[in-house]
N, C-alpha and C positions, 0 to 999 in steps of 0.2 A: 655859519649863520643860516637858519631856517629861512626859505621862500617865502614868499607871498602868497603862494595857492596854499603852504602845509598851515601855516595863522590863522588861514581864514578858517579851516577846516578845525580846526582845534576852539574855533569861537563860535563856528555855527551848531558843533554837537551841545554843547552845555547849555547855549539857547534853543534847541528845538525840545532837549529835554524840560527845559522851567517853562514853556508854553506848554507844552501835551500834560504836563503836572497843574500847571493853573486853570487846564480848559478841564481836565480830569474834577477838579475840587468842585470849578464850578457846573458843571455837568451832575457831582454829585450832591451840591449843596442842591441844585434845584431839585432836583429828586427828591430830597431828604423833606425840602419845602414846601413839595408838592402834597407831600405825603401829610404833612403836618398839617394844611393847609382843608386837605381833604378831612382829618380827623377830625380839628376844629367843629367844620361846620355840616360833621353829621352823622358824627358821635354821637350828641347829643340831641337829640330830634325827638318829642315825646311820641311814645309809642299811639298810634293809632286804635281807634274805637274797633272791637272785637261784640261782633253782636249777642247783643244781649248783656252787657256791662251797662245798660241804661236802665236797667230793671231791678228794684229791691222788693224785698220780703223783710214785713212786719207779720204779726199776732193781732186779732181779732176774733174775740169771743174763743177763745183757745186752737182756730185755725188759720193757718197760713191765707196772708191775703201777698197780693203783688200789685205793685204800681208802677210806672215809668218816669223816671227824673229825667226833667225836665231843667237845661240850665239857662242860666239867668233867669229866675222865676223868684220874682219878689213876692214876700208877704209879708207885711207891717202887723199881721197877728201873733207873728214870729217875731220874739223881741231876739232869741239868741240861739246859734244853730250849733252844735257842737259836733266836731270833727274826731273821730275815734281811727288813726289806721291801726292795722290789726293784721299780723301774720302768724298762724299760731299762737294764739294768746288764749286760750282754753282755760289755761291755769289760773289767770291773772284778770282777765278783763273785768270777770262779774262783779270781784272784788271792787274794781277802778267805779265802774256803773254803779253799783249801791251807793259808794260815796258822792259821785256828780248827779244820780236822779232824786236821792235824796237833798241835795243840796237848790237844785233846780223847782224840787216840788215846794221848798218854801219861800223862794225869794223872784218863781219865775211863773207867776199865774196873777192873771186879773186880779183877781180878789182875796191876796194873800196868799192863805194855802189851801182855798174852796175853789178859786174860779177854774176860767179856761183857763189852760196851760199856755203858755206864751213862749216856749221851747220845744226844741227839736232834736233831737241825738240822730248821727246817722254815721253808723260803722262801717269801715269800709276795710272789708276784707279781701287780703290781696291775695288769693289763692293761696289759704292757706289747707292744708294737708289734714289735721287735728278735727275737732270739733266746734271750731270757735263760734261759726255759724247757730249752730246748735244751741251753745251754751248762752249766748244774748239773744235767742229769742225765746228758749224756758224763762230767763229773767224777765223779760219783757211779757210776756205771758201771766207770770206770777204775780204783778203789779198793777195788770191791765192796763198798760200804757200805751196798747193800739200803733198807731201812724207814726206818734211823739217819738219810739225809737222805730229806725230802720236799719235794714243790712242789705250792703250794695256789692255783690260779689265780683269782683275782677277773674275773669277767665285767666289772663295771663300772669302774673307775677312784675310790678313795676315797680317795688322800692318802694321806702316810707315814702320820698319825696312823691315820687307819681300818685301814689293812694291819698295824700293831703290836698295835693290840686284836683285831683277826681273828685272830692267829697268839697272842696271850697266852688268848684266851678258850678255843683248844683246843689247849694246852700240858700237856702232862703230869708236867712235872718236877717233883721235890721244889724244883727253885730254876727261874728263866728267865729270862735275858737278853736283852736285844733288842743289837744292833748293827749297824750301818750297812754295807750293799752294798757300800762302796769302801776299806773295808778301811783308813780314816784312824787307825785307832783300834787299837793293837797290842793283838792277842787275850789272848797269856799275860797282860796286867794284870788278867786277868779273878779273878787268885791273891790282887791287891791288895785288891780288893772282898772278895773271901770272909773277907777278914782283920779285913775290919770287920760281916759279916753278923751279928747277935746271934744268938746259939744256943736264943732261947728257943722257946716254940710259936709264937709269932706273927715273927717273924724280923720283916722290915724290909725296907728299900730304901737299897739302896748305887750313888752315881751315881758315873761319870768325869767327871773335871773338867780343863778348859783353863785353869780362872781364871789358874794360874799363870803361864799364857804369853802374858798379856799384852802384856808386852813385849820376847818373842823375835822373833826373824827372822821367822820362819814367821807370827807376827802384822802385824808392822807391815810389809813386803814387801804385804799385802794393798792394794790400789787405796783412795783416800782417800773414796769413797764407800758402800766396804764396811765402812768401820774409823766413818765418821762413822752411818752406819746401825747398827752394832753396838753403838757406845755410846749413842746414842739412844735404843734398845729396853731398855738396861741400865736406864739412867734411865728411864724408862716404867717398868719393873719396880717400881721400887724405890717411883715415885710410888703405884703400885697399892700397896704393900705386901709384896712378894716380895723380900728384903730377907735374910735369913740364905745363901741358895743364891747364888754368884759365877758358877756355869755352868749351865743349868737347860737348855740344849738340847744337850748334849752327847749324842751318839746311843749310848750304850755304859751301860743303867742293869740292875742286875743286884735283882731280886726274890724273897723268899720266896714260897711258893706260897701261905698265906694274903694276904699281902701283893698280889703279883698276880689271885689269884682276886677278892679285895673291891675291887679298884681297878677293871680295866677292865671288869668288868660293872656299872659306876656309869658308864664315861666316854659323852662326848656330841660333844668336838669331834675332826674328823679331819682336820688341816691341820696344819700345820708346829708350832702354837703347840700341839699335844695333849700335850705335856712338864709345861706349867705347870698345865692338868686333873690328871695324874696326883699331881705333887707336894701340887698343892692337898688332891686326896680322900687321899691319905696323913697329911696333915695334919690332917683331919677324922678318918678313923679313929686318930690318936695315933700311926699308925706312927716308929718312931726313923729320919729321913734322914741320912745318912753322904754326903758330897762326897771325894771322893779323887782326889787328883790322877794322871793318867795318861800316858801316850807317845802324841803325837800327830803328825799332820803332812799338810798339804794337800795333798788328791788333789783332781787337774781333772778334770772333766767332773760339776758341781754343776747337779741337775735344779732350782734356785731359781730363778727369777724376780726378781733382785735389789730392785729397787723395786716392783714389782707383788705378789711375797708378804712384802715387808715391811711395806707397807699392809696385807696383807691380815692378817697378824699381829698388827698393833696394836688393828684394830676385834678378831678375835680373841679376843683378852687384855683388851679390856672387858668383851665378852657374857662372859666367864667371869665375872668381878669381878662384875657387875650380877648376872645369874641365881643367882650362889651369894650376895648381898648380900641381893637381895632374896626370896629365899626362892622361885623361877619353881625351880630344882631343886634335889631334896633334897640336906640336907648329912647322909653319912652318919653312926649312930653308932658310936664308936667298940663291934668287939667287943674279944673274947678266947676261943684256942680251947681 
């Protein structure tokens, strides 16, 4: 028959081991939490003003003039400011601009298609390498469209998302819309939106929408790991909770200027996924979203990273979910103006 002092001994080893293994986990879950913790809340931090990112160049009398944007700078002469980001887009942009200044010079000027102009294009190129530069302001040149367009160069390289909030933060229009470089996105539907803008003080956010085209040509023609990644992301959405919106990266979303001014001086992410930030703090301010469907159609030469920013999308779309979950950054109140 086995002692007393040999039991005790044979009971204290198996318990000193499950304490040094539970103090171990937790030892390493803080760590792990810590870490995560730290990612969270400064991961995502928009990159800081690099001087000289305040200053753009337009065409005047066929010479370069230069001005300094100035944000939150209203002018009710400015019915509609249009948001152009642009990273090597040399190939594609002028094309996009012909279609939106010709569309803007009939439907956005005092006196028809005689008066002052009541628009403003301003491209924002986010260090790009090519000649984009260049190439919108020979256009702008060619048209004599002076101030009406501008090009605001980022020193640094931030992502569509950071090049949208850069160009919304010193947008001057009673409304502003952002649209994409390659011109996928037929500009006149921009008439579509305004149809659904509410007219009150605080107006709203009216997106374009593809949802419809699910199942057209122009969708399913897409390679089977772009369509399996698409829907993917869908469901991810929807696991999150984003759930009413069928298109939420559609690059064509048109803003009231309260509605623009309280969004992107709150936004934080600047990567492909800063669509679902914006909708989100819309959502927190109570703004009304309107989805409309619009004319689309695939242009190549797509600056994505097919799998490499699709990943990067998804962690993306949690740090949003977590930080506004957890309360890491604020959830705005709604106002009224």
């Amino acid at each position: 028959m086995p002692s007393f002092e040999n039991l005790s001994f044979h009971i204290e080893g198996p318990t000193s081991m499950f304490v040094s293994i539970v103090l171990s986990s937790c030892l390493l879950g803080l760590f792990f939490g810590v870490l995560f913790y730290t990612y969270l809340t400064r991961s995502h931090c928009p990159r800081k003003q690099i001087e000289g990112e305040n200053r753009c160049v337009y065409t005047a009398n066929g010479r370069k003039k230069y001005m300094t944007l100035k944000k939150n700078c209203d002018d009710d002469e400015i019915r509609l400011t249009v948001i152009v980001p642009a990273y090597n887009e040399s190939d594609r942009i002028v094309d996009m601009l012909k279609e939106t200044v010709d569309h803007l010079e009939k439907h956005y000027r005092s006196l028809g298609d005689r008066g002052e102009r009541q628009w403003e294009v301003l491209v924002i190129d986010d260090e790009s390498t090519d000649s984009t530069v260049d190439s919108v302001l020979r256009f702008s040149s060619s048209l004599d469209l002076g101030d009406h367009v501008r090009v605001c160069s980022l020193k640094k390289n931030r992502g569509k998302g950071g090049a949208v909030t850069w160009g919304m933060l010193h947008a001057r229009g009673q409304y502003a819309i952002f649209a994409d470089a390659d011109g996928a996105s037929r500009f006149s539907d921009i008439e579509r939106l305004f149809e659904h803008m509410p007219k009150n003080a605080t107006g709203g956010v009216v997106i374009g929408s593809r949802a419809h085209m699910v199942n057209t040509e122009a969708v399913v023609k897409r390679s089977f790991i772009r369509n399996f990644l698409m829907h993917s992301f869908h469901k991810l959405l929807q696991i999150l909770g984003v759930r009413e919106i069928g298109d939420t990266q559609c690059g064509f979303k048109l803003f009231s200027r309260f509605a623009y001014r309280n969004i992107y001086s709150k936004m934080h992410v600047e990567g492909w996924i800063f669509d679902i930030e914006v909708l989100t703090l819309a959502r927190f301010l109570q703004l009304p979203i309107y989805e409309i469907p619009i004319t689309w159609h695939e242009v190549g030469g797509s600056k994505m990273t097919l799998l490499k920013d699709s990943i990067r999308m998804a962690i993306d779309l949690l740090v949003i979910r977590l930080n506004y979950s957890f309360g890491i950054w604020e959830r705005p109140k709604p106002k009224y103006a």
